[in-house]
Structure formats: structure tokens, C-alpha cells
DSSP file (Angstrom, degrees, kcal/mol; ACC not computed):
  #  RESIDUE AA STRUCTURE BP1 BP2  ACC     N-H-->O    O-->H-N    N-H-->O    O-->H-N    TCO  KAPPA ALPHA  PHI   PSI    X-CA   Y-CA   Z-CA
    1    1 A X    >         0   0    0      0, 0.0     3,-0.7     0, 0.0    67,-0.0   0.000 360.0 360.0 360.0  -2.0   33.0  114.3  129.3
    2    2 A X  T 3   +     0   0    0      1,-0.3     3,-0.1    64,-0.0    22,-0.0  -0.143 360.0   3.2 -50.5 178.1   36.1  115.5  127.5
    3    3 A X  T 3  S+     0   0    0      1,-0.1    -1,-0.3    20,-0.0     2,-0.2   0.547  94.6 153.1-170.8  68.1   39.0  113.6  128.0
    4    4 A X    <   -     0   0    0     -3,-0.7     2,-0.3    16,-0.0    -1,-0.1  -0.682  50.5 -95.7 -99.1 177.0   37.1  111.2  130.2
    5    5 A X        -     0   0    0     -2,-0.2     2,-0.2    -3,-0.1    16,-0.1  -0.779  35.7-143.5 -82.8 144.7   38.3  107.4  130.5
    6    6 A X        -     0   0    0     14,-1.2     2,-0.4    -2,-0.3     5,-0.1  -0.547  13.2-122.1 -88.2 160.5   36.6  104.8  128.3
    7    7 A X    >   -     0   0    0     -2,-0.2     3,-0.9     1,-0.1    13,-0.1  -0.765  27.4-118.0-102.2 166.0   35.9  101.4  129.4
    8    8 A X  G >  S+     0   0    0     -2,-0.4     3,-0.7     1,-0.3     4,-0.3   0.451 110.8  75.0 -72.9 -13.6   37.6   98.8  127.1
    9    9 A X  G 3  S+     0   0    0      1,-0.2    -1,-0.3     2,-0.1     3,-0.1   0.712 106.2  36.8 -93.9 -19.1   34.0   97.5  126.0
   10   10 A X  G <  S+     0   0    0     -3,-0.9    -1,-0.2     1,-0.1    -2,-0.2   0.064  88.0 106.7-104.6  32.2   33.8  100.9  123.8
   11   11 A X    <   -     0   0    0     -3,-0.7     3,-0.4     1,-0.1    -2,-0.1   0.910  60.8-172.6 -62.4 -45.5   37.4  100.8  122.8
   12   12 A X    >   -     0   0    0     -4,-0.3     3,-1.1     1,-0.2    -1,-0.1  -0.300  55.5 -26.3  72.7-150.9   36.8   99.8  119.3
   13   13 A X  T 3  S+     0   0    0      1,-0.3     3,-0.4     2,-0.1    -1,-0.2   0.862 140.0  43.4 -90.3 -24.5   39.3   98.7  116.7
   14   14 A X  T >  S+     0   0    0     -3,-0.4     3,-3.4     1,-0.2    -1,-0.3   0.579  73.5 112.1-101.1  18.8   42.4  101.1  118.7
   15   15 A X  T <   +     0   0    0     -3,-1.1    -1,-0.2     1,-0.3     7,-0.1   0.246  69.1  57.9 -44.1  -1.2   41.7  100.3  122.0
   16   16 A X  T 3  S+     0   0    0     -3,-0.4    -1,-0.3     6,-0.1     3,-0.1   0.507  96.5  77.9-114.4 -21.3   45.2   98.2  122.5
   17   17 A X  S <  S+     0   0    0     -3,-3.4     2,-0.3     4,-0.2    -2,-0.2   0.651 106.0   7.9 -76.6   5.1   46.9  101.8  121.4
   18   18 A X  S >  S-     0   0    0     -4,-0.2     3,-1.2     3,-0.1    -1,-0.2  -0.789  79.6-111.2-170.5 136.7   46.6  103.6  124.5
   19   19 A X  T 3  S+     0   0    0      1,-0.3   -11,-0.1    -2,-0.3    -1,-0.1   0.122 109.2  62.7 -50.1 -12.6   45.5  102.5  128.2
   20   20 A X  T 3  S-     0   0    0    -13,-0.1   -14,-1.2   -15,-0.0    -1,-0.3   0.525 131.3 -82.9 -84.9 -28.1   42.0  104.7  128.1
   21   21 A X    <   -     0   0    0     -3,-1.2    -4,-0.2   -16,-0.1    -2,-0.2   0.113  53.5 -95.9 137.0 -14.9   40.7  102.8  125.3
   22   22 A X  S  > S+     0   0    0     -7,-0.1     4,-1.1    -5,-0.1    -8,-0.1   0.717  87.8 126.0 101.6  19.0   42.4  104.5  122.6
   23   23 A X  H  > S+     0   0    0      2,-0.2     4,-0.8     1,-0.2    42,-0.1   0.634  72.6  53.5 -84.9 -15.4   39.2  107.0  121.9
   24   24 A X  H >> S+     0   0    0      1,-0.2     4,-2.1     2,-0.2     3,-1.1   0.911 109.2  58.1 -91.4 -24.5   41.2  110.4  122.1
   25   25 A X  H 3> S+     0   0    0      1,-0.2     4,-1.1     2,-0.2    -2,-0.2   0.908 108.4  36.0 -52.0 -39.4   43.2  108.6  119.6
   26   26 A X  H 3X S+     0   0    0     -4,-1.1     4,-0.8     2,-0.3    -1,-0.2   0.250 110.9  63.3 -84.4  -4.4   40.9  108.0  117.1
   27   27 A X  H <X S+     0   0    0     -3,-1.1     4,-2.0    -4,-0.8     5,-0.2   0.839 111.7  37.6 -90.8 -33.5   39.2  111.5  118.0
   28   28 A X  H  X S+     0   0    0     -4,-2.1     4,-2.1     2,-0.2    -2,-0.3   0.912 117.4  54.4 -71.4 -36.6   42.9  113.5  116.7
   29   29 A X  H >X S+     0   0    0     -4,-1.1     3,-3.4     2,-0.2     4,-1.3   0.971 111.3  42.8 -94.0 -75.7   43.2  110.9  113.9
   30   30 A X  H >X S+     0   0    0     -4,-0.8     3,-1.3     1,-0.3     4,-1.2   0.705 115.7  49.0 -17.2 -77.6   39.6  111.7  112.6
   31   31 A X  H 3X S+     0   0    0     -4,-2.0     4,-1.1     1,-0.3    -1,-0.3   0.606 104.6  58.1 -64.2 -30.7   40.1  115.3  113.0
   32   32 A X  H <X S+     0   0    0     -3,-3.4     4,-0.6    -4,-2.1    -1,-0.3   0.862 107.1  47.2 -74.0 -24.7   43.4  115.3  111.1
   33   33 A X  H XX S+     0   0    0     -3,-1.3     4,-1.3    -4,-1.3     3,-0.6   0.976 114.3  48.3 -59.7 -55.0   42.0  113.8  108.0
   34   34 A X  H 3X S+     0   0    0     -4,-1.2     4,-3.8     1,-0.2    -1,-0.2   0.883 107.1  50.3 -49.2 -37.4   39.2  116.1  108.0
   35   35 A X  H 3< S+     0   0    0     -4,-1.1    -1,-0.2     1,-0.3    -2,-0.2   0.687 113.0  49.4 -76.3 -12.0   41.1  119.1  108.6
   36   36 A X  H XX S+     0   0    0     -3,-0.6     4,-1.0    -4,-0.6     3,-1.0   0.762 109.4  52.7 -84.1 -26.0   43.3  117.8  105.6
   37   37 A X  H >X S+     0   0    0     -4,-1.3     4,-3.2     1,-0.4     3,-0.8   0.937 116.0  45.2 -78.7 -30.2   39.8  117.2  103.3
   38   38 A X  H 3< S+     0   0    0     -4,-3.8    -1,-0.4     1,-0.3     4,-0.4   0.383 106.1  52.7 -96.6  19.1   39.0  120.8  104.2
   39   39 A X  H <4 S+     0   0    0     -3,-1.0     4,-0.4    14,-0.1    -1,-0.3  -0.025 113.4  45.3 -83.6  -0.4   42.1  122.4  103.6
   40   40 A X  H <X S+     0   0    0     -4,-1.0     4,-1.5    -3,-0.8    -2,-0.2   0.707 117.0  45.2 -83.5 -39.4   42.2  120.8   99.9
   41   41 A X  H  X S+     0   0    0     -4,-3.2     4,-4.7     1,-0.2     5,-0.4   0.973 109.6  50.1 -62.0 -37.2   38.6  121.8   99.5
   42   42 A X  H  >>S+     0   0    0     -4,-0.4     4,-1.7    -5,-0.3     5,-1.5   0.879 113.4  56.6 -49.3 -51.6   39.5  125.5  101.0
   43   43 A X  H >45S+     0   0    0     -4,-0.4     3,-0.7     3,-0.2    -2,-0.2   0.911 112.1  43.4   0.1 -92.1   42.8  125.0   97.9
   44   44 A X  H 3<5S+     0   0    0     -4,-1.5    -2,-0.2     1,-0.3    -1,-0.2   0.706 116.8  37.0 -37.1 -68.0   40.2  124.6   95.6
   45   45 A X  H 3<5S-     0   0    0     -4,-4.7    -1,-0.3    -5,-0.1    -2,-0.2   0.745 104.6-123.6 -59.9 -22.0   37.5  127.2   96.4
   46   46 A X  T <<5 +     0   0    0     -4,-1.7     2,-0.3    -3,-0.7    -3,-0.2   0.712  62.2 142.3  79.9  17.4   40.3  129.6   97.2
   47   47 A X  S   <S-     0   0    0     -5,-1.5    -1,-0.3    -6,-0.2    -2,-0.1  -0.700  70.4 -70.5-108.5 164.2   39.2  130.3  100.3
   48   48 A X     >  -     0   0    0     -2,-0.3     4,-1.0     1,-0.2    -1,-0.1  -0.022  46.8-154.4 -79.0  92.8   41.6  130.9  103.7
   49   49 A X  H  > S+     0   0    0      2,-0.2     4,-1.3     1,-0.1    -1,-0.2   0.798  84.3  53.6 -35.2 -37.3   43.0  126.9  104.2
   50   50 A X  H >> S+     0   0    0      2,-0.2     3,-1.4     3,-0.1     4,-1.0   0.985 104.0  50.7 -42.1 -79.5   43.6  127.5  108.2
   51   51 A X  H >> S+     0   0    0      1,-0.2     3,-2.4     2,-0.2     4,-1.9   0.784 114.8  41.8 -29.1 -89.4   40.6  128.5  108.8
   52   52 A X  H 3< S+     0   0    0     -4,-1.0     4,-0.4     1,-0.3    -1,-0.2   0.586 117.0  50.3  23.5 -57.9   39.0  125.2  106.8
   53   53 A X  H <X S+     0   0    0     -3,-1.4     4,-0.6    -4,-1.3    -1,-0.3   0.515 112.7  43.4 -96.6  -8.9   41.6  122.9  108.5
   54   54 A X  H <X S+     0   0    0     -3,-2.4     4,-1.8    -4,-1.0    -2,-0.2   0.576 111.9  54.9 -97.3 -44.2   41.0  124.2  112.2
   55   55 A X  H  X S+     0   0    0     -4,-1.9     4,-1.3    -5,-0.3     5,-0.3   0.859 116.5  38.6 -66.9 -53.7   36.8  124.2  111.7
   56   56 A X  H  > S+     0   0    0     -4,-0.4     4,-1.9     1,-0.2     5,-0.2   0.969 117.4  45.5 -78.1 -59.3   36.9  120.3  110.6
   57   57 A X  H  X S+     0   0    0     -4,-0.6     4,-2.6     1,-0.2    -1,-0.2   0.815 119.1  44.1 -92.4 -27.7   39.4  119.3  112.9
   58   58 A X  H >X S+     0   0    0     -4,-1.8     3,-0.9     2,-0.2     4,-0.8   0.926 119.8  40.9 -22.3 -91.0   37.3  121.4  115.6
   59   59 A X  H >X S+     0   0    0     -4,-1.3     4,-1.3     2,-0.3     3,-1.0   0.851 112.9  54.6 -54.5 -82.6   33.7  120.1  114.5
   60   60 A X  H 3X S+     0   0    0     -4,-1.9     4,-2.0    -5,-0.3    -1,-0.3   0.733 108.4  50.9 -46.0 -38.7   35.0  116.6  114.0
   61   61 A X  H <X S+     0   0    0     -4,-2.6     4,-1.0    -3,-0.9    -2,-0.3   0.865 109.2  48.3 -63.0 -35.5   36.4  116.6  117.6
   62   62 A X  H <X S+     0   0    0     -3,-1.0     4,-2.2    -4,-0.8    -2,-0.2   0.837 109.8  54.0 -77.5 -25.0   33.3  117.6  119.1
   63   63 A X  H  < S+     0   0    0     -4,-1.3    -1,-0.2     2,-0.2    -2,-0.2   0.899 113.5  37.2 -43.6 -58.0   31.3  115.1  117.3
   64   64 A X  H >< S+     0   0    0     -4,-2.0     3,-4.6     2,-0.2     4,-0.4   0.991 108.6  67.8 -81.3 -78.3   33.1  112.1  118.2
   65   65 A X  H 3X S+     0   0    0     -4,-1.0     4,-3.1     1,-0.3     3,-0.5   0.602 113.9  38.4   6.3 -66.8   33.6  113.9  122.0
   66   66 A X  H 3X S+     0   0    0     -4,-2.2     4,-0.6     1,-0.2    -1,-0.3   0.441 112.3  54.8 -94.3  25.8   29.7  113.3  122.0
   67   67 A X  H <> S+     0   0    0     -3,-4.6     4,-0.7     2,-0.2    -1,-0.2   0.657 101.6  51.5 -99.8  -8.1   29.6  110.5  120.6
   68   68 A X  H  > S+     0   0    0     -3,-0.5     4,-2.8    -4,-0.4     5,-0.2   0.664 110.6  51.9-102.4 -40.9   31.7  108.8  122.6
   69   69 A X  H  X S+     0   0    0     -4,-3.1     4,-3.4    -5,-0.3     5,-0.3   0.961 101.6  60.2 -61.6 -43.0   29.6  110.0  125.8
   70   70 A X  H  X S+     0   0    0     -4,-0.6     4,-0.7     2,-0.2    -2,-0.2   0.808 112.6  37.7 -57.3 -29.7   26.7  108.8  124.2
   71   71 A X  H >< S+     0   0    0     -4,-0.7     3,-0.8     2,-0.1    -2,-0.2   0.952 116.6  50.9 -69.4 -56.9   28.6  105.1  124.3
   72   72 A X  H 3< S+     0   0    0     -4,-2.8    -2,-0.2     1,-0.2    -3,-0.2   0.932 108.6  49.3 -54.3 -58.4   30.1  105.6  127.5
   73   73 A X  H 3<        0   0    0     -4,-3.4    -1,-0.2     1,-0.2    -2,-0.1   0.712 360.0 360.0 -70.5 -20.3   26.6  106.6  129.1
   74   74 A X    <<        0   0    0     -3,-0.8    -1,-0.2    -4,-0.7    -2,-0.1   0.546 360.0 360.0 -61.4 360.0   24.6  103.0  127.2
């Protein structure tokens, strides 16, 4: 279901930024924030920031990925 088309009735609030419905936008936007909140927490603990910032942005894509089948498929 990765990079599937969306229908415009689960486009949601960026659906006018890109001609699929705008969900792979909002899955890289998600996934860059996290991967910034875990690469300040990784700062903080002292533990290896990549790693940290690659794992959220990872794990946030795959989230939204099924969540966004789970919309597509209602």
C-alpha cells in the first residue's frame, strides 16, 4: 500500500498540495519533526542522534503508511 494513490475524500487538511491527496506529504512532514524530537532527546541522553533521528522518522512513516490504508480501505 506504500506510495499508493489516495482518494481526495481522505486527503485531509494538505490534500490541495499535491495531486494524490497530499498523504505522502504529510507522512515526510510527520516524520521530519519526529526525527528532530528524537534527535534532541538522543542530545540530551547522549546517546548516537542518527540513529534516534532515522528510527522516528522510520516508525513514524510506517505508522501513518498504515494508517492511511486503514482510511483508504473504509
Amino acid at each position: 500500500m506504500l506510495f499508493a494513490a489516495a482518494s481526495n475524500e481522505h486527503a485531509g487538511f494538505v490534500g490541495s498540495l499535491a495531486p494524490h491527496g497530499g498523504w505522502l506529504v504529510t507522512m515526510i512532514a510527520a516524520g521530519v519533526v519526529v526525527a528532530m524530537i528524537g534527535g534532541t532527546a538522543a542530545l540530551e541522553m547522549r546517546r548516537n542522534m542518527a540513529a534516534w533521528m532515522i528510527a522516528g522518522f522510520v516508525v513514524t512513516f510506517v505508522i501513518i503508511d498504515v494508517l492511511h490504508a486503514v482510511a483508504v480501505s473504509v
